[in-house]
N, C-alpha and C positions, 0 to 999 in steps of 0.2 A: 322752592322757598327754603327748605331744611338745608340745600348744598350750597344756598347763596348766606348760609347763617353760618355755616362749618367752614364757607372757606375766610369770610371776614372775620372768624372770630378765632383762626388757628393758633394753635397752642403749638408752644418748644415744649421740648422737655423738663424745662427747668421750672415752666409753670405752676399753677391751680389748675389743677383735672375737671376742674366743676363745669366747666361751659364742652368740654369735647362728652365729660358727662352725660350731660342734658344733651346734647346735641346727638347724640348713638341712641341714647333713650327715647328720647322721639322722634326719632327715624322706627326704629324698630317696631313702635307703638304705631306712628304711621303705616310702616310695612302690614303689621299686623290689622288693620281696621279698613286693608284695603286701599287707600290713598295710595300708596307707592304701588305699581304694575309690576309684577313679575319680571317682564322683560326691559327694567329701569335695573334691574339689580341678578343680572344673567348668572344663573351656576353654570359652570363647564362640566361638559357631559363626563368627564371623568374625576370628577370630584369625589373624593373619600367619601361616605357616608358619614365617620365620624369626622367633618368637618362643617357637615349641613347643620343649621340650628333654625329651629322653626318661631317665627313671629307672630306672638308679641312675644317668645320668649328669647333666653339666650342658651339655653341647654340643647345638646344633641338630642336628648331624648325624643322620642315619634312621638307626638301626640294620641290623646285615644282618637278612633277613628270620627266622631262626631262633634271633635272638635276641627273649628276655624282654623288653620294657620297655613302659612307663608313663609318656605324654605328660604333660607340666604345662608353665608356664609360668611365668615369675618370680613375674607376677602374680595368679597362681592359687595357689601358693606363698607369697607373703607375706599374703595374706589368711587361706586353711588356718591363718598361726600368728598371725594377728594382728598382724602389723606392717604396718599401714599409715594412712594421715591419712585426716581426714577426709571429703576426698574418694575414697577406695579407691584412693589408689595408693601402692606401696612407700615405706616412711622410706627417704632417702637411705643411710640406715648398711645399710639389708638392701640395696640394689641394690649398693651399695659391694661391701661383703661378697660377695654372691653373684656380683658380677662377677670377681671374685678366685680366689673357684672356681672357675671356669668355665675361666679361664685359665691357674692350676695344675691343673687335670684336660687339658688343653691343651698344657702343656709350657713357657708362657712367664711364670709366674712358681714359684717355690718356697716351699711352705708355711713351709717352717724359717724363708725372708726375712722372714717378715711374724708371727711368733709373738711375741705378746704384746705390738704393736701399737695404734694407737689406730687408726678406722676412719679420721679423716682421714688419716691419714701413709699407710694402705694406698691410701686414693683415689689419691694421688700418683705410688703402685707403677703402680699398675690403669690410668694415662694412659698411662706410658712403655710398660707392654707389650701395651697397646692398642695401642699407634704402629708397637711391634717387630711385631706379630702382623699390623697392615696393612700394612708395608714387606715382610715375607715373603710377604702373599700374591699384592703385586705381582710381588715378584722370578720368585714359581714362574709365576705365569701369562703373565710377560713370557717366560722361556724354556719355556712347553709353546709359543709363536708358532715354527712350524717352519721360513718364512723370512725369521726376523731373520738382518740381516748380520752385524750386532754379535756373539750371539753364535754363529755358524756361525765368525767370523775370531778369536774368543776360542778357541773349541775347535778348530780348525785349526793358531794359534800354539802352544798346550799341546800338542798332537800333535808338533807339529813340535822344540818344546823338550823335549821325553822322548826323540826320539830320539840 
């Protein structure tokens, strides 16, 4: 039913992202509650790891071990609904799209920002908090380095200006 809804209802690029939106969303929701089978949406035994994202979400990340989920992959996902060229890989508007979510399930962009959208103007979102999302992961893994001087004399000065 979701692939006889994704392919009537396909989206150009020049469109509203809101119906391939909804449409990736509850498939994924699907995937995730069990409806969709594993072997409706096959990963290839050689698939990156960071490529796998687990259902109902859209992040790489492994879930903890007692939770429920249901690997797939973007491009296991855009196949599942039929969006993709001729040569089997995602239209630009579903990897757009789906990079979107990925990032609003994420924290760094906001569904509201981008409602009712054309899929280019959300590309444009989906660079800047691609940039935000890799400037933070710098930042967290430059301070878990336990001796940086920088900021061991950051957090000595704040110590010392509190008192």
């Amino acid at each position: 039913m979701i692939q006889m809804m994704a392919r009537e209802n396909g989206e150009s690029y020049k469109t509203d992202a809101s119906v391939l939106r909804e449409t990736i969303t509850a498939t994924v929701k699907a995937l995730g509650e069990g409806k969709i089978r594993p072997e409706e949406m096959p990963i290839p035994p050689d698939t990156r790891q960071d490529h796998i994202r687990y259902a109902p979400g859209y992040s790489p990340s492994v879930p903890a071990r007692n939770v429920i989920s249901y690997p797939y992959t973007m491009a296991s996902l855009a196949r599942f609904l039929g969006e993709t060229d001729k040569g089997g890989e995602a239209h630009q508007a579903f990897r757009t799209t789906f990079a979107a979510l990925e990032l609003i399930s994420e924290g760094y962009m906001n569904e509201s920002s981008i409602k009712g959208m054309e899929v280019w103007k959300i590309g444009e979102m989906v660079k800047v908090a691609r940039k935000t999302k890799e400037e933070a992961t710098k930042r967290a893994d430059h301070r878990s380095q336990p001796n940086c001087t920088l900021c061991s004399y950051r957090s000595f000065s704040q110590l010392s200006l509190q008192r």
